[in-house]
C-alpha positions as CSV (number, residue, x, y, z in Angstrom):
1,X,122.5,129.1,-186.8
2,X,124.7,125.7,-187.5
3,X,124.6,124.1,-191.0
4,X,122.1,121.2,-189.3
5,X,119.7,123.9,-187.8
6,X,119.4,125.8,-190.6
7,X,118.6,122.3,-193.1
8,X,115.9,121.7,-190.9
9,X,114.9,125.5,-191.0
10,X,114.1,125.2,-194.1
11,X,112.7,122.2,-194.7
12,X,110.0,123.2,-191.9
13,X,109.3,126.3,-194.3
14,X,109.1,123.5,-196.9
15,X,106.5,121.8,-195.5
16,X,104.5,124.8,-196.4
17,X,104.2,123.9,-199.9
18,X,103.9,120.4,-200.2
19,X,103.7,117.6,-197.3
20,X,106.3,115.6,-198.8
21,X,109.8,117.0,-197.2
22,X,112.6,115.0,-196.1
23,X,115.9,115.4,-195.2
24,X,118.6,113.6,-197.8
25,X,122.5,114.1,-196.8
26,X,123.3,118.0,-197.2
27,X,120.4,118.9,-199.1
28,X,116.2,119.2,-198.3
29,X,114.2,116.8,-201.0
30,X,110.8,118.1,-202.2
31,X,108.4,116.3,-204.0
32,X,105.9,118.7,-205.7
33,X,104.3,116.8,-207.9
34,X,101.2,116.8,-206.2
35,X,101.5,120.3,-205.5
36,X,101.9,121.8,-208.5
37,X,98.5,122.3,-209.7
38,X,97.7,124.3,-206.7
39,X,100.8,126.4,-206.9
40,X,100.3,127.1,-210.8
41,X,103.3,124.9,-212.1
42,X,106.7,123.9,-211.0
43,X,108.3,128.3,-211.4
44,X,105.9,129.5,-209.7
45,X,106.3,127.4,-206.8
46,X,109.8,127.6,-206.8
47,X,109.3,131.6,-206.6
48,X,106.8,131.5,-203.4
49,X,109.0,128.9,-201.7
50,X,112.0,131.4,-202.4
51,X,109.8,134.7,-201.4
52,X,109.9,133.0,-197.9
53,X,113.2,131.4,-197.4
54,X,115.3,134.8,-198.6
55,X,114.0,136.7,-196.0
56,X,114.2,134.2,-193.1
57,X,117.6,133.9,-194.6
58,X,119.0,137.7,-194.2
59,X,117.7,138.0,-190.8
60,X,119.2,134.6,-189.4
61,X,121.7,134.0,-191.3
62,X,122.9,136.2,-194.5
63,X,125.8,134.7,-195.5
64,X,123.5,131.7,-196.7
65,X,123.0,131.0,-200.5
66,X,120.1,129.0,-202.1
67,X,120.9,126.3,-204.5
68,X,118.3,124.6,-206.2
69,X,118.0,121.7,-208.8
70,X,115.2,119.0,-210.0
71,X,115.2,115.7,-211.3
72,X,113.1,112.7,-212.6
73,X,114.4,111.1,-209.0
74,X,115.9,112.2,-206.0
75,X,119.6,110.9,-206.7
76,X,119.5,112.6,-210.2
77,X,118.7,115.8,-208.1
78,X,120.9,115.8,-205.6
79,X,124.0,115.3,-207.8
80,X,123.0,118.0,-210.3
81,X,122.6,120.5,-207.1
82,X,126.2,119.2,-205.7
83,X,127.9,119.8,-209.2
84,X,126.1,123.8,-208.7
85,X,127.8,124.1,-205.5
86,X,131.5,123.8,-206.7
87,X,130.2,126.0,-209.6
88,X,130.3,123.0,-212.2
89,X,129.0,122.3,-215.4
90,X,126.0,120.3,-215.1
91,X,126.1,117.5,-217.7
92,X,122.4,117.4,-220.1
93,X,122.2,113.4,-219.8
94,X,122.4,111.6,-216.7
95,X,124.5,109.3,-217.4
96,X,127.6,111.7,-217.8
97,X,127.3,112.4,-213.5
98,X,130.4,112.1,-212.1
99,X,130.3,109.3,-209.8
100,X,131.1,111.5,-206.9
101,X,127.8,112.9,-206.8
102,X,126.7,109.6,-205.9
103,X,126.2,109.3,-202.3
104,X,126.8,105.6,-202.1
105,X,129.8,105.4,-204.8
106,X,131.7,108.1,-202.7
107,X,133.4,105.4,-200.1
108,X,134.7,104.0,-203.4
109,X,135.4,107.0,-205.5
110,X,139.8,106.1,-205.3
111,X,138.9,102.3,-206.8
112,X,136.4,103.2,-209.4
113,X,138.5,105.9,-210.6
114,X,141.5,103.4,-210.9
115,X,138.9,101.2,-212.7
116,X,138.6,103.3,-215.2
117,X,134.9,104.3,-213.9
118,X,134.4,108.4,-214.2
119,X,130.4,108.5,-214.6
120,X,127.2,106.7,-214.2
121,X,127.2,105.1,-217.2
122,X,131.0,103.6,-216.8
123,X,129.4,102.2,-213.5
124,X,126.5,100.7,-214.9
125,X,128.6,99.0,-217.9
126,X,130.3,97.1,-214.9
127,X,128.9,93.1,-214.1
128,X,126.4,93.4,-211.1
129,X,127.5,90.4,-209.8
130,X,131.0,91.3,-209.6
131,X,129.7,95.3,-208.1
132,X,128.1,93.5,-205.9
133,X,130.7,91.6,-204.5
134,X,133.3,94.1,-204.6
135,X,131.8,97.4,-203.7
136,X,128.3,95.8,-202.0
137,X,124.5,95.7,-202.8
138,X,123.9,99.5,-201.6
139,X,125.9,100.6,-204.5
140,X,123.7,98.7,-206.9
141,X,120.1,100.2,-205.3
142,X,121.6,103.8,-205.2
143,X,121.7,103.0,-209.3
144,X,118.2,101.2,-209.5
145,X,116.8,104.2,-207.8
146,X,118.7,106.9,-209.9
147,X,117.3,105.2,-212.8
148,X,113.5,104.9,-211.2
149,X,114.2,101.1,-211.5
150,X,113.4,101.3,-207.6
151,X,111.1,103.2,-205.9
152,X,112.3,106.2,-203.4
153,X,111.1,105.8,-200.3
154,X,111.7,108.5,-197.2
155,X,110.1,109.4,-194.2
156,X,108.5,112.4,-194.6
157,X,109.0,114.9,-192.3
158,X,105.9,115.9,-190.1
159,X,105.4,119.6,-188.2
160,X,103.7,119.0,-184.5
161,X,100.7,121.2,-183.5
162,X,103.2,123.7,-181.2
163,X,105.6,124.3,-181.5
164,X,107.8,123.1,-178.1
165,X,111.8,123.4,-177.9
166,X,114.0,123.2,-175.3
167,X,118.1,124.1,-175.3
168,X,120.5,123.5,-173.0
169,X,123.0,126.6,-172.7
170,X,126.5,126.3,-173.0
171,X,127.3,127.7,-169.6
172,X,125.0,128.8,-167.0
173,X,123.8,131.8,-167.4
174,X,123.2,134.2,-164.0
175,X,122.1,137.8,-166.3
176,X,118.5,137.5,-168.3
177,X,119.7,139.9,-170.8
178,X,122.1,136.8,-171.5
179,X,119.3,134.6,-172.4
180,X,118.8,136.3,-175.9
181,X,121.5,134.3,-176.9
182,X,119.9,131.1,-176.9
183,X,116.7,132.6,-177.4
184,X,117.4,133.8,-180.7
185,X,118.0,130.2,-182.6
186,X,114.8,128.7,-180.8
187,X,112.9,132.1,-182.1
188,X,114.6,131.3,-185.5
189,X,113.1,127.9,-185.7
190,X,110.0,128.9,-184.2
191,X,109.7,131.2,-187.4
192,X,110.1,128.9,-189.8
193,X,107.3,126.4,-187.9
194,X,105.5,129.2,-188.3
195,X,106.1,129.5,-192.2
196,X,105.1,125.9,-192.6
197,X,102.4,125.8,-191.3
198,X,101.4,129.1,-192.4
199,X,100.1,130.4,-189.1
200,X,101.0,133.7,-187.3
201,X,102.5,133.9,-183.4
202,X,99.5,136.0,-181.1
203,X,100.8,134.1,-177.7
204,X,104.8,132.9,-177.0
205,X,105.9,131.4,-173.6
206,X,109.6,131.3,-172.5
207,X,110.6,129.0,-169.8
208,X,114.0,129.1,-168.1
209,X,115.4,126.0,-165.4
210,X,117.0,127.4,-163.0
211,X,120.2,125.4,-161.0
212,X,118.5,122.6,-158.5
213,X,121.7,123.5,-156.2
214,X,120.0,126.5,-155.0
215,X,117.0,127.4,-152.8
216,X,114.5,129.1,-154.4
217,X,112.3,128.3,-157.8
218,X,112.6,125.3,-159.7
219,X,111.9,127.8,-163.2
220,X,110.7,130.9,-164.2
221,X,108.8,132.2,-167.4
222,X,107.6,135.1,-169.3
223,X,104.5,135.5,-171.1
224,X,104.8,137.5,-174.5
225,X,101.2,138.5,-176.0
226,X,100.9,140.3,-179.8
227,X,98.0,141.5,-180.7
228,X,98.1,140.9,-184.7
229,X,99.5,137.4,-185.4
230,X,103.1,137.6,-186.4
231,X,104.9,135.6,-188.8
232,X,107.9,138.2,-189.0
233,X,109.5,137.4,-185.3
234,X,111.7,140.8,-185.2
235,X,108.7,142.7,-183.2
236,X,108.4,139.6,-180.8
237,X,112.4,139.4,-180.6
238,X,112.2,143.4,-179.2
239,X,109.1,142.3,-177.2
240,X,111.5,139.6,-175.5
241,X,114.5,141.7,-174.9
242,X,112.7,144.3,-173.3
243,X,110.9,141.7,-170.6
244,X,114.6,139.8,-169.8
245,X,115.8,143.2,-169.2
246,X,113.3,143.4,-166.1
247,X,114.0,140.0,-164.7
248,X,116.3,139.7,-162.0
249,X,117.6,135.5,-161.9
250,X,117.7,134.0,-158.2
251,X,119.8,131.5,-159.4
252,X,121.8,130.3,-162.7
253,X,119.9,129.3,-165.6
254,X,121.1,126.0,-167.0
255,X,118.3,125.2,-170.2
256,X,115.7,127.5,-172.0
257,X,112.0,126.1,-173.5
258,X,109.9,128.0,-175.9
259,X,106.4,127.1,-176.7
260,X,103.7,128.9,-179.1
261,X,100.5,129.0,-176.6
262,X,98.2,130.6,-179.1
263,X,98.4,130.8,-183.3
264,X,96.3,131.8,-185.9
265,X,96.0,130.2,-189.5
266,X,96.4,133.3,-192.0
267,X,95.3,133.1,-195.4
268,X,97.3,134.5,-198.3
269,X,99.6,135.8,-196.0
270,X,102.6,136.3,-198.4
271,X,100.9,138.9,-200.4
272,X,97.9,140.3,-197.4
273,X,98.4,144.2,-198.4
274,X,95.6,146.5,-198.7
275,X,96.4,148.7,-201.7
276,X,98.2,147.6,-205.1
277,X,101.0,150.3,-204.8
278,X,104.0,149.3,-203.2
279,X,104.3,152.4,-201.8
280,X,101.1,151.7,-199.6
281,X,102.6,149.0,-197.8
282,X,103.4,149.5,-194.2
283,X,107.3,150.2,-193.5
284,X,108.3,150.5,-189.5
285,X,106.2,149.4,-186.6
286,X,103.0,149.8,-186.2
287,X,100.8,151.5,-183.5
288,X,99.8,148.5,-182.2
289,X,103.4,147.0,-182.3
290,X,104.8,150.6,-180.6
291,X,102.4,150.1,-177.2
292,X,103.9,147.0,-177.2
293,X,106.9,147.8,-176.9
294,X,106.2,150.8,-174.7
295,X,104.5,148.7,-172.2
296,X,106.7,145.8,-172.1
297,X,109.4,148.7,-171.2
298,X,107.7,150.7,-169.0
299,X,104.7,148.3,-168.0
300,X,101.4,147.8,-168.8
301,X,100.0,150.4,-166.2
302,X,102.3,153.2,-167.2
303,X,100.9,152.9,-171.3
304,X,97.4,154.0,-171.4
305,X,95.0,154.7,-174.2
306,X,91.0,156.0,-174.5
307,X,88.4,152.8,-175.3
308,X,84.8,154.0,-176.0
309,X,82.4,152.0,-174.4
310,X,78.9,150.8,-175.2
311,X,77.4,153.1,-172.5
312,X,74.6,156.5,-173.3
313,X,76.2,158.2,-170.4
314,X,78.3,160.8,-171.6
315,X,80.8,160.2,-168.2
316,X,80.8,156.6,-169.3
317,X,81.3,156.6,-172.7
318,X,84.7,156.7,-172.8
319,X,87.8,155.3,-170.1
320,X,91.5,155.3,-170.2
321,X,92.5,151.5,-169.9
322,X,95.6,149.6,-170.6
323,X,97.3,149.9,-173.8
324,X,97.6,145.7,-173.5
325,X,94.5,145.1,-171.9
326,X,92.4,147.2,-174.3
327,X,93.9,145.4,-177.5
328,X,93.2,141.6,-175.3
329,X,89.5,143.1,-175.0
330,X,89.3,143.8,-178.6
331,X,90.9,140.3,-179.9
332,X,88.4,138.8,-177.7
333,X,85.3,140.8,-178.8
334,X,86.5,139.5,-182.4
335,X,86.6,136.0,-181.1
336,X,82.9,136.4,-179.9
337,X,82.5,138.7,-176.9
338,X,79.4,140.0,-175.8
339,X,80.6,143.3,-175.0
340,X,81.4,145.6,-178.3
341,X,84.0,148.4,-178.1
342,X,85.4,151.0,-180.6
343,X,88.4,153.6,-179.9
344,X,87.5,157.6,-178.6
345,X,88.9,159.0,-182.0
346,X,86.3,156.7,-183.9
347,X,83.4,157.2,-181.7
348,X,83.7,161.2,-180.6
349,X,86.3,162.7,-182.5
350,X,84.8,162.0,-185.6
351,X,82.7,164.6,-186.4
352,X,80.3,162.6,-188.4
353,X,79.2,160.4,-185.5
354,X,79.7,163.4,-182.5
355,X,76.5,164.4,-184.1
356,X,73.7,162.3,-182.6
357,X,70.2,162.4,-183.4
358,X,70.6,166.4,-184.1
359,X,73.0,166.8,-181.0
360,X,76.6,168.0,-181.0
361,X,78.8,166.3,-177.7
362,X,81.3,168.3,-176.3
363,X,85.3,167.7,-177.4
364,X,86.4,167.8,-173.4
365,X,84.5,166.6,-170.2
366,X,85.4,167.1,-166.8
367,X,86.5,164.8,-164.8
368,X,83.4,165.6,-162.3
369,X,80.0,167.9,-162.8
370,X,80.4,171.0,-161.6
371,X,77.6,172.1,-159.8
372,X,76.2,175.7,-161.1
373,X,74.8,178.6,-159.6
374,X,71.3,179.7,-160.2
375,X,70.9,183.6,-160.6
376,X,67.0,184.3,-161.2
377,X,66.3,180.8,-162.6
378,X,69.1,180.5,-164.9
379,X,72.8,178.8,-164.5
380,X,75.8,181.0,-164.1
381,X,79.1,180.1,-165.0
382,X,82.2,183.2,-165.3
383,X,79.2,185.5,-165.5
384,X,75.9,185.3,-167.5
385,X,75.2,182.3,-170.0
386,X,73.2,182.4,-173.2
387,X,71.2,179.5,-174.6
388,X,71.9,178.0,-177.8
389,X,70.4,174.8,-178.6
390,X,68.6,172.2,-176.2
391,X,67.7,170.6,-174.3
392,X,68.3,166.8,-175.3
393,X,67.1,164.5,-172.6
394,X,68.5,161.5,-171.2
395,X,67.4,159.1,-168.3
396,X,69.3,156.0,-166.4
397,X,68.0,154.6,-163.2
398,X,70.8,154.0,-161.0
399,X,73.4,156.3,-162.0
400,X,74.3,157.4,-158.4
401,X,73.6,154.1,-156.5
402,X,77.6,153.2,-156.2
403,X,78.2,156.2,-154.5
404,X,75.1,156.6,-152.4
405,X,76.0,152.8,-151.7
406,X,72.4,152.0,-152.2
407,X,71.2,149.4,-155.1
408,X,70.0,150.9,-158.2
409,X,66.5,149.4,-157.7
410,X,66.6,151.8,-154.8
411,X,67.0,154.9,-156.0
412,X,64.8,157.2,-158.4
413,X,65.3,157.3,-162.1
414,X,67.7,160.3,-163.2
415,X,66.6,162.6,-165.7
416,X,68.8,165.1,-167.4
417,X,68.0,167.6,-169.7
418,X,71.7,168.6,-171.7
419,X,71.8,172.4,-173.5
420,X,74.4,174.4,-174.8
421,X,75.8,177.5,-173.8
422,X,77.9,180.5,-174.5
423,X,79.9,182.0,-172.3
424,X,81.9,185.5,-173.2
425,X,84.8,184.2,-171.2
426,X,84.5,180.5,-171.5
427,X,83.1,180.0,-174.7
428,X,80.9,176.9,-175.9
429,X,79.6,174.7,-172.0
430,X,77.9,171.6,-172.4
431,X,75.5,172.0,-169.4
432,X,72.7,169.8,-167.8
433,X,70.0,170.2,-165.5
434,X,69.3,167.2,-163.3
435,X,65.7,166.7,-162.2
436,X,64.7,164.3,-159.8
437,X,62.2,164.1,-156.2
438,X,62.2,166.4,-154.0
439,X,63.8,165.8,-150.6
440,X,61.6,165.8,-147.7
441,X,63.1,169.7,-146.7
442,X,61.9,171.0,-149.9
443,X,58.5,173.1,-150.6
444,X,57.6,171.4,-153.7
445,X,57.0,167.9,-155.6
446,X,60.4,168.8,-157.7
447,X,63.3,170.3,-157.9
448,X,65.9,171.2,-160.1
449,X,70.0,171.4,-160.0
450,X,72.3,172.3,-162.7
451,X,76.0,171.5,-163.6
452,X,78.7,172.0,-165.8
453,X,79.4,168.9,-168.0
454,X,82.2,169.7,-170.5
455,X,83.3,172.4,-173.3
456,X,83.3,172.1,-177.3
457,X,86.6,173.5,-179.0
């Protein structure tokens, strides 16, 4: 990250704090005096601001060091930081500054020095008319504002709603993996917009131009999805190398653009921890952040997890979905979905709600029913079953109508009647009896069929 890139860096994490931010010579002016109330006094707000900026520092660029120094007006506090950065004393009145620390005396530092001019004061002691003649009128309202004679005026810096960069590469570039290296200072900048406007990343778009001299597409882009909002950009940076590393490039790339398709505002984010011991806060990636990962590697149908669904159907209650596509279903139940989900180990594995209106479900279920013999009325299974608890009775209408490829208006309600049973060589079977019309072969109004629905552990 150049000198310029990393100035405007951090004055975009500036903007965080107070919407007064401008850019003056080497330095980022803030004025906080409106600010300060809400921050809880000039320290403290020098603290947060410095919370941010230190670690957006180490990971972009660590051989950076803060400097920082106030003043009644921005020219006072500008020369006191310049006289910190050659490790100088910093005189207690103002008028002792060197006149080097003046931005508009320095193109005349060699005459005033001959003059006998060495500070503020010695300048000020000099006619105006004759300062004005010799050295120009800008020299004169650099002084007026120093001394608040004449008001500072800048244009304040402004952050857009997205954030939208483009770069043009040095040299074409005919590898993805080689992309990173321009992607990294657009992700750096994107983090600090991010700072400033205190929001976290949830959806990033990369767009590459590819070289017009050759057939094929104009660009190409990748889509990166999180599915907490990220303010901390090293997940998304892993997230990114792991795509490029897929993409094959039918032509040179020429320019990179990077736009932030979807934020979210986060409150309090600088201190959002769930427990007061440090200890407590999370260190590594997350589960969330390791599917990710996993799936941007491997892809999205090779990472799978279980998702419990709304459903009393013991088949239907839980399904192995997409590791992405589960945690886009929960974000957008959050947002205001109709359809509410919770994870397996939450909904079943927890023994306090596997118990259901007096009934214990089963910790496996087989992938289909397995249809049971019937020795003198009863169900067999590896030999002869005793009953333990049941029945408990549930009803659908409908159930088999995809498979029967008739409507579920069409066929009769099913009714199943769930026990459990031990076996001596199988142990504890989750078993149902299905009950239903009798087909038109049969001798009587009903019948009855039994099958094997799962085992406990």
């Amino acid at each position: 990250m150049t000198g310029a890139a990393l100035q405007r860096a951090i004055s975009t994490i500036a903007l965080g704090f107070t919407p007064r931010v401008a850019l003056l010579d080497e330095a980022v002016l803030m004025e906080v005096s409106g600010s300060l109330r809400l921050f809880g006094g000039l320290r403290k707000l020098a603290a947060l601001l410095e919370q941010d900026l230190h670690p957006f520092l180490e990971l972009n660029m660590p051989s950076a060091q803060l400097i920082r120094a106030q003043g009644a007006t921005s020219l006072i506090a500008i020369a006191r930081l310049r006289l910190l950065a050659m490790q100088l004393s910093v005189p207690s009145r103002v008028g002792c500054l060197p006149i080097h620390t003046l931005s508009a005396a320095r193109p005349h530092v060699p005459v005033l020095e001959r003059t006998g001019c060495q500070t503020w004061d010695d300048l000020l002691r000099l006619p105006r008319d004759g300062v004005a003649r010799r050295f120009g009128a800008p020299l004169l309202d650099a002084l007026d504002r120093a001394r608040g004679v004449l008001p500072d005026n800048y244009t304040w810096l402004q952050l857009p709603e997205q954030f939208d960069e483009k770069l043009e590469l040095d040299a074409l570039v005919v590898h993805a993996p080689a992309l990173m290296a321009g992607v990294q200072p657009l992700l750096a900048q994107l983090q600090a917009w991010l700072l400033g406007r205190q929001s976290g990343l949830q959806v990033l778009k990369l767009t590459w131009y590819l070289d017009k001299r050759r057939d094929g597409p104009a660009t190409g882009e990748l889509v990166i999805r999180t599915a907490n909002p990220a303010q901390d950009l090293r997940h998304v940076v892993r997230l990114v190398m792991e795509r490029l590393n897929q993409q094959a490039l039918p032509a040179p790339v020429h320019s990179i653009r990077l736009q932030s398709l979807v934020t979210e505002k986060l409150q309090n984010s600088k201190h959002a921890t769930t427990s007061l011991l440090p200890e407590e806060k999370q260190t590594g990636d997350s589960a969330q952040q390791l599917m990710e990962r996993l799936s941007a590697r491997l892809g999205n149908a090779q990472v799978q997890t279980w998702q419990a669904c709304a459903d009393h159907r013991p088949e239907r209650m839980q399904l192995w979905r997409d590791a992405i596509g589960t945690m886009d279903a929960m974000g957008a139940t959050k947002s205001g979905a109709s359809c509410a989900r919770i994870h397996w180990s939450k909904a079943l594995n927890d023994p306090q709600n596997r118990l259901e209106n007096g009934v214990l479900y089963p910790s496996w279920l087989l992938p289909e029913p397995l249809k049971l013999v019937l020795v003198a009325g009863s169900p067999v299974y590896q030999g002869a079953l005793v009953r333990l608890a049941g029945p408990q009775r549930l009803e659908a209408t409908g159930w088999h109508a995809a498979s029967a490829g008739a409507t579920p208006s069409s066929v009769q309600p099913a009714i199943r009647d769930y026990f459990i049973y031990r076996s001596q060589r199988a142990g504890l079977l989750w078993i149902y009896s299905e009950r239903g019309v009798a087909p038109a072969a049969a001798n009587s109004n009903a019948w009855q069929q039994w099958y094997l629905h799962g085992f406990f552990a």
